[in-house]
N, C-alpha and C positions, 0 to 999 in steps of 0.2 A: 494388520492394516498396511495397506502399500504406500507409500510415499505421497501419489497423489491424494489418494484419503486423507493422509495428514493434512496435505495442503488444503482440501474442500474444509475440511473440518476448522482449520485455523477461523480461513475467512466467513465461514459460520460462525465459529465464536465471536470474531472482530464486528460484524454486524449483528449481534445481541450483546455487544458491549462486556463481553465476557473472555476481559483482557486476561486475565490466569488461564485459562483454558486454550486461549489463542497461543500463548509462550511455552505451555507447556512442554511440548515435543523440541523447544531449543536447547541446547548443551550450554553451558553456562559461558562459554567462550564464542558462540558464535556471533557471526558479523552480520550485519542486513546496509545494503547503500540505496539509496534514492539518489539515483545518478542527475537528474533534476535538478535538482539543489544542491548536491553533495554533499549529503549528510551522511555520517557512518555510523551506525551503532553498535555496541558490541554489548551482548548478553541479555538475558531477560527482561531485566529491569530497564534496560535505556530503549529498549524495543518497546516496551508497555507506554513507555513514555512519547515517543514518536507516535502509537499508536493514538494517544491521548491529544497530542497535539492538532491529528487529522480531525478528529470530533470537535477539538475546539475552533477548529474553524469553520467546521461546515459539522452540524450538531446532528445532522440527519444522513450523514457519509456512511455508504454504502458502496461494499465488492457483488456488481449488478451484472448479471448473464455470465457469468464464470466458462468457463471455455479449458480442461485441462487436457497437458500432455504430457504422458510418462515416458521419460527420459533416462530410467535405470537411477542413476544415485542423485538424475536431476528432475526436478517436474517445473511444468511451463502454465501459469494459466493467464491468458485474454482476458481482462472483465470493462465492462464499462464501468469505471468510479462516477458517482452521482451526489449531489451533496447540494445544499444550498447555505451558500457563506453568508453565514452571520454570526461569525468570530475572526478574533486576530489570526492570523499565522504570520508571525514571525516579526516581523516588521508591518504587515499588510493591513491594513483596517478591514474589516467587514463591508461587504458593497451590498449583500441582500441577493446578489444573482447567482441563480443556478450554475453551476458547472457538469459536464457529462461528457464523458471521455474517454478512449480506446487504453489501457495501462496495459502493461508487460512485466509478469512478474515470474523470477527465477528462484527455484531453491534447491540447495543443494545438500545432501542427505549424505549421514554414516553410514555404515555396514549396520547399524542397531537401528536404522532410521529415523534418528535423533536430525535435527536442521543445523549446519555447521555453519551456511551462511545462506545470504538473501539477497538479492535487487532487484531494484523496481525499476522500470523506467515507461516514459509518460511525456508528451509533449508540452513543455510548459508554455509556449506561445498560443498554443490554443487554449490553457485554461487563463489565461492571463488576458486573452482577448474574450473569452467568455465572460469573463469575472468584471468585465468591462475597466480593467486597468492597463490596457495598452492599445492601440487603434491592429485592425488586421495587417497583417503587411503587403505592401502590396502586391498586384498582381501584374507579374511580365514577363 
């Protein structure tokens, strides 16, 4: 299985909510950032949990038109994130509106092709003006 397959295959598990099978290919030490927020997680279990968190805010979140690039010990994919929030994330109440967005996701691979680390990054001002909790900024 090459790298990038890992990666399709994750976020095929993560959109049938089949969080063990999404973590499987991580080494018990790797890291994943949501530069976004800056959150860091390290190993399986805090990854399943981040992942957990996405669905609690948006219950129908979805890795949408996937787009990958193999980069040798890294793969890249494009996807649009789609989700309609009707859950907390974090601090955030639920507002009920869609979100749909360009994300950029990185991972980085062993010699075994085990995932040693992750990140993601994502425009927060645009989901935060989609979500209708911030006005657009303006323009000039």
């Amino acid at each position: 299985m090459s790298n990038v397959d890992t990666h399709r295959a994750a976020h095929e598990a993560f959109n049938r909510r089949a969080y063990d099978e999404a973590v499987r290919p991580m080494r018990d030490d790797a890291t994943y950032t949501e530069h976004p927020r800056n959150i860091t997680t390290k190993g399986p279990l805090e990854f399943t949990d981040w992942m957990k968190g996405w669905v609690t805010a948006f219950s129908d979140a979805s890795v949408s038109e996937p787009r990958y690039i193999d980069g040798g010990e890294y793969s890249v994919c494009l996807f649009r994130g789609r989700g309609t929030n009707d859950g907390v994330m974090g601090p955030l109440q639920a507002t009920g509106r869609r979100m749909d967005l360009p994300f950029c996701e990185v991972m980085t691979y062993d010699a075994q092709g085990r995932i040693v680390a992750g990140e993601m990054f994502y425009d927060s001002t645009t989901m935060m003006v989609q979500l209708g909790l911030m006005e657009p900024p303006p323009m000039g």
